[in-house]
N, C-alpha and C positions, 0 to 999 in steps of 0.2 A: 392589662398588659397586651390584650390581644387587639384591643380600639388604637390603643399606641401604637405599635408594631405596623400594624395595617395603614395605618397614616401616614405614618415614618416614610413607610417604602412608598406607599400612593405618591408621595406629597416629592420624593427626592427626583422621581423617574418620571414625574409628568409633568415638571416646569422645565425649564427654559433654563440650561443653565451651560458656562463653557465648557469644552472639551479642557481634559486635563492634557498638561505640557508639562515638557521637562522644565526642570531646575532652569532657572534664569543665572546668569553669574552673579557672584555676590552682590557687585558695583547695581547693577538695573534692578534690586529688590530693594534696595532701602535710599531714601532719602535722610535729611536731618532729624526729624520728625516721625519717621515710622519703619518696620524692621520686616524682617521676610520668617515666615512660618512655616517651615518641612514637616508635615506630617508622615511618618513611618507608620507603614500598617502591618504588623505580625500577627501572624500564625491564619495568616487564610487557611481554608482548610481545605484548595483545589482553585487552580487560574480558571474557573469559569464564569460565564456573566459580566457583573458591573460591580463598580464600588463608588460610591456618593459619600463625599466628604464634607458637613457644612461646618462654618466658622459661625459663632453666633455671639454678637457682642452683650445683648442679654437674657436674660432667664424667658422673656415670652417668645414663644415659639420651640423652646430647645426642647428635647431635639428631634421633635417630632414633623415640625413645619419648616420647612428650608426656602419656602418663597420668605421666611423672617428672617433669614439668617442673613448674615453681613456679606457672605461670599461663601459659594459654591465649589467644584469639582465634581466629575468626574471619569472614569475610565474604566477601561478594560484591565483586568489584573495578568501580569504578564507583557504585557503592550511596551510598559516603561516598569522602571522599578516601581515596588508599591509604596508608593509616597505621592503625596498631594503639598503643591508647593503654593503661598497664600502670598505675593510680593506685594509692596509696601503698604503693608497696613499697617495704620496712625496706632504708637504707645497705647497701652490700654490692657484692660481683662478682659478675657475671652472664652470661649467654652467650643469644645470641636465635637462632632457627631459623626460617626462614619457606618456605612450598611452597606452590604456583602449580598446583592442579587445575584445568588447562586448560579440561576436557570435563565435572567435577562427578562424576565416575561412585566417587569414592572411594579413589583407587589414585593411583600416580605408571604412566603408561605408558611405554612403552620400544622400542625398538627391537629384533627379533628378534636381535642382541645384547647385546642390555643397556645399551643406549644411553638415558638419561634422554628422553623428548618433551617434559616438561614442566619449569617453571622450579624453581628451587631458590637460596636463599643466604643467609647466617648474616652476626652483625655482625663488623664489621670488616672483612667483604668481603674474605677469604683468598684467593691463589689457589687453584683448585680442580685435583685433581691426582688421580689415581687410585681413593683412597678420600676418604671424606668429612673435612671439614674437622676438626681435634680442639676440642675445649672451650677449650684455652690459643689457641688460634688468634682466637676468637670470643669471648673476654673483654673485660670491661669495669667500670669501678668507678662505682654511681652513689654519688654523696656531696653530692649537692646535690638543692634542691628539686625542679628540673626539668631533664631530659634530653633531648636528642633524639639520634636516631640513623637514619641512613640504609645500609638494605640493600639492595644493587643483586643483581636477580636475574642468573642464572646459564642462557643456554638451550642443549643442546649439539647 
């Protein structure tokens, strides 16, 4: 847990990814062929730091590696509401990851045992149990214009 953890956050805060925006209108998020995805993030536990949202169309890399992931986010919590919005991506399953850098510094911190400090939680809001949550756990089908989804973080 604690190699994940450390990765997760390494891996969200030192690539290259866009700045989160608001909400598009419905019309400019979806095409014929693909739908727009609102990720709601509940119960931060303080607007401090950063929140890294990845979308991951499969199980390699989730959710630890987000240079794998199909699409990025993210922001400041507080800045905008805490939601991360994913415009037209193509029909399909999907799996989302989101981490709660408390302090901004880049990392997931931890307890001198490896105990996560900061928040962490994927959709469908698994229980969380020793290792991190799998892909099938965190799955999801969109097949429609517009989706939402709400991630409840995780503080341990």
């Amino acid at each position: 847990m604690k190699k994940f953890l450390t990765l997760l956050f390494m891996l969200f805060f030192c690539t290259s990814t866009p700045l989160f925006a608001e909400s598009a209108p419905p019309a400019a998020c979806t095409t014929s062929q693909s739908g727009c995805i609102t990720v709601h993030i509940k119960g931060l536990k303080n607007p401090d730091g950063l929140i890294g949202v990845a979308l991951y169309t499969t199980k390699n890399g989730f959710p630890d590696k987000p240079e794998r992931a199909f699409a990025t986010r993210i922001h400041k919590p507080g800045s905008t509401p805490n939601e991360a919005t994913f415009d037209k991506i193509p029909y399909g399953t999907y799996a989302v990851s989101v981490l709660h850098d408390e302090n901004g510094n880049g990392r997931m911190d931890k307890s001198f045992i490896g105990i996560p400090k900061e928040g962490f939680g994927v959709s469908n809001n698994p229980k969380i149990r020793r290792s991190p949550p799998s892909y099938n756990e965190a799955l999801f089908t969109l097949n429609a214009s517009q989706m939402e989804l709400t991630v409840s973080m995780n503080y341990l």
